[in-house]
N, C-alpha and C positions, 0 to 999 in steps of 0.2 A: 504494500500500500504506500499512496504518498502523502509518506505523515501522518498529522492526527488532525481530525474534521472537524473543525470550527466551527460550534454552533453560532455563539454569539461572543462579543468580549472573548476574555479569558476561558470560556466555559468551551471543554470538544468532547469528544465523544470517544471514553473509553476501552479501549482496544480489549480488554478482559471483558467487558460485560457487552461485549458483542457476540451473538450466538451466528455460524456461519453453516450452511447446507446446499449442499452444491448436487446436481442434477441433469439431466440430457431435456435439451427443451422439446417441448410440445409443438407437433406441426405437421407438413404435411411431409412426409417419406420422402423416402430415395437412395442416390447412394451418397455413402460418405456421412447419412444425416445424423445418425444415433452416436458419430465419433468426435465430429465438428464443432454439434451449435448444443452450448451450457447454459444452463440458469440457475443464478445465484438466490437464495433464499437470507437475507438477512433479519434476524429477531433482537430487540431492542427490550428488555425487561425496564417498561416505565413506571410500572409502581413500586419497584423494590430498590431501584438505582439511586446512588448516590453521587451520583455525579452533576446534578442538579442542583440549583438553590431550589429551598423548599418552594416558594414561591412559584418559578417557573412551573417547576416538577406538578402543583396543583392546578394551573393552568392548561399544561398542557395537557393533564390526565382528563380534563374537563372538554378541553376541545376538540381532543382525541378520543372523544368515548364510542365513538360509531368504528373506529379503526379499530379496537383495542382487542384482545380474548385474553381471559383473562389475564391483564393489566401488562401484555405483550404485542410490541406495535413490532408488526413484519411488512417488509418490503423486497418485491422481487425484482430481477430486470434479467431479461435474455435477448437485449436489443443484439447482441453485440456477438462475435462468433467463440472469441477469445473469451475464458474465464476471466482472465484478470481484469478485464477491462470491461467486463459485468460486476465483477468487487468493487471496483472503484466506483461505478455507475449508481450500483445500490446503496451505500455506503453515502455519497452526494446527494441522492436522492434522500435518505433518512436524514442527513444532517439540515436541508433546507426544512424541510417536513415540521422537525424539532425547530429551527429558528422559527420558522412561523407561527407555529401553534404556542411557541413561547414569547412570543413578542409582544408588549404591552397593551391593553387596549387604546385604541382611538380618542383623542382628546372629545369630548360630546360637542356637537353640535350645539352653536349660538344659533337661537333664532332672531335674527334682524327685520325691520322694517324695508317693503320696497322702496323706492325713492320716490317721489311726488313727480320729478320729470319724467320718470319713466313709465310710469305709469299712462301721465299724461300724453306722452307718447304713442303709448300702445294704443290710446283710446282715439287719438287722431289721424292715425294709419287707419284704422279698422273704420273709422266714419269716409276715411278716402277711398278705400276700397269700396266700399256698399255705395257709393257715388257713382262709382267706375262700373260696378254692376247693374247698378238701376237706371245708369245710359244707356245701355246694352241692351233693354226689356226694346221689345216691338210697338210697344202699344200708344207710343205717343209719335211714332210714325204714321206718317199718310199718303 
């Protein structure tokens, strides 16, 4: 591997509490197929890991709850022909996965007033169109 995977800051991702499973991908035959093309199985133990601040570790467990079994987030990839380069693949993929789900929420929403020009705006476009439309009618033609 290269290096160690950078969730966020100082925080990466534990080379020991990485579970790794390696496999012949699924697809359509032939020859060469069952020797060639790999798929990596990477498993991530996020309720028990310590490699987390508490903090994140409860966020993520919360946002990750549709992904999880029990409290284990797995990610595969067999984009690639090469194993190693499925390791890497999946390994990036769980590390963004983890930044994101760890990353803080969104400052909320100010709600503001619209502007009185703009408003005013809209309302005199909209009386210039219906002008421009009610040229158009036939009926004061003769």
């Amino acid at each position: 591997m290269s290096g160690p995977h950078v969730i966020r800051g100082s925080v990466s991702l534990p080379e020991a509490e990485l579970m790794w499973r390696f496999s012949r991908s699924s697809g359509p035959g032939g020859q060469h197929v069952n020797t060639s093309d790999s798929q990596v199985e990477l498993r991530f133990d996020l309720a028990r890991t310590g490699a987390l601040p508490a903090v994140w570790k409860e966020r993520a467990l919360e946002r990750l709850a549709s992904r999880l079994v029990g409290g284990v987030l797995t990610v595969r990839a067999s984009e690639h022909r090469s194993q190693w380069r499925n390791r890497e693949t999946a390994a990036v993929r769980l590390a963004s996965l983890l930044a994101e789900a760890t990353a803080p929420p969104p400052k909320p929403r100010r709600a503001t007033k619209v502007p009185r020009g703009i408003n005013e705006r809209r309302l005199r476009q909209k009386k210039q169109r219906s002008e421009t439309k009610r040229g158009r009618s036939a009926r004061d033609w003769s």
